[in-house]
C-alpha positions as CSV (number, residue, x, y, z in Angstrom):
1,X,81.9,-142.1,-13.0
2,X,79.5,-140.2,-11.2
3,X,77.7,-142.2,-8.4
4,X,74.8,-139.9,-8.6
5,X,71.3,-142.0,-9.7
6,X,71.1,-141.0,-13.5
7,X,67.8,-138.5,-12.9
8,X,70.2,-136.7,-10.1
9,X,73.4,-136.3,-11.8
10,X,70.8,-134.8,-15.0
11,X,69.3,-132.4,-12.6
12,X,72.7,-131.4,-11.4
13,X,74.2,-130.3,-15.4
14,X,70.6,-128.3,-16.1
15,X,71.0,-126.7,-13.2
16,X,74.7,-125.8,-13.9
17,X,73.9,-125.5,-17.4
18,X,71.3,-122.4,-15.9
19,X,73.6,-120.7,-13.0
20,X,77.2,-121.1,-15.3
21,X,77.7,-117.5,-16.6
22,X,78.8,-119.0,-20.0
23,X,75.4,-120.4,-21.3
24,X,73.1,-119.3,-18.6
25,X,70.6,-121.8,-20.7
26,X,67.1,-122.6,-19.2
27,X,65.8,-124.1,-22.3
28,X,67.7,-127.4,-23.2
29,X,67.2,-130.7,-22.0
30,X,69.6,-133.1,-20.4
31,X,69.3,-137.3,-19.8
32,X,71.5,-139.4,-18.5
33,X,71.7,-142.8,-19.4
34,X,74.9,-144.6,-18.1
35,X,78.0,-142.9,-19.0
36,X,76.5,-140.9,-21.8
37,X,74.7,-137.1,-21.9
38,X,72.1,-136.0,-24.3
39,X,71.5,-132.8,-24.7
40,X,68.8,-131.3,-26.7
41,X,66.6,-127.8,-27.2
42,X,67.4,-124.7,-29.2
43,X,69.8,-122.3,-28.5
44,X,70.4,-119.0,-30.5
45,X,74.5,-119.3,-31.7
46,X,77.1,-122.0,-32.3
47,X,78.7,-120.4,-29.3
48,X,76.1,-121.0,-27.1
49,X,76.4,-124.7,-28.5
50,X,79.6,-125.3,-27.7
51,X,79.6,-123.8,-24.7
52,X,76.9,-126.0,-23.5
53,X,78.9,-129.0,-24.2
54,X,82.3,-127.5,-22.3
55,X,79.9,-126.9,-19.0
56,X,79.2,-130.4,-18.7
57,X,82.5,-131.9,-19.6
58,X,83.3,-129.3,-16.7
59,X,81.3,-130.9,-14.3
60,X,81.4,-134.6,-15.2
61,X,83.9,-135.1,-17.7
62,X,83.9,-139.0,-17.5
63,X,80.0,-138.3,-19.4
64,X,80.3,-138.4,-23.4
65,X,78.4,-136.0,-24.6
66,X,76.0,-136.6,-27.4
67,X,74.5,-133.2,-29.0
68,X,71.2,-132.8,-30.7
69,X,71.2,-129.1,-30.1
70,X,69.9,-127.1,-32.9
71,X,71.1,-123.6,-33.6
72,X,68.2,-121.6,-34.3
73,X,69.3,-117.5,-35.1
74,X,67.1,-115.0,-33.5
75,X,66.7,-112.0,-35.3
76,X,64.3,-108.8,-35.4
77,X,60.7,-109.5,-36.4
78,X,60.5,-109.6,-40.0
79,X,57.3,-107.3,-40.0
80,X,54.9,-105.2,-38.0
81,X,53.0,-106.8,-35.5
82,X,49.3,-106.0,-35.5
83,X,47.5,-105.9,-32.6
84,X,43.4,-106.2,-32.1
């Protein structure tokens, strides 16, 4: 296990949740709390998902990984947008 303080070791997976090329993901959250990872948000694929979850177990694969991530598809605007 990591010997990190909990709040470091979770600003060490956003951050390589943000600079790894695979997910490149600003928007999800990440806490720590002894040997287990939560990680919540949206993201726009199951892809994105899982690739969110192989990134950490990259970096600190003693962490189980609970996911609360939500796949939310983004897709063209439905209609015009009017502007005043």
């Amino acid at each position: 296990m990591s010997t990190d303080p909990e709040q470091y070791l979770a600003a060490r997976l956003r951050r390589a949740l943000a600079e790894d090329p695979r997910t490149t993901e600003l928007g999800v959250r990440v806490t720590v709390r002894g040997d287990h990872v939560l990680l919540s948000g949206d993201v726009a694929s199951a892809e994105r998902r899982a690739e969110l979850e192989a990134v950490i177990h990259d970096i600190a694969p003693e962490l189980t990984v609970l996911d609360d991530v939500q796949v939310v598809p983004v897709g063209e605007p439905g209609g015009r947008e009017e502007l005043r």
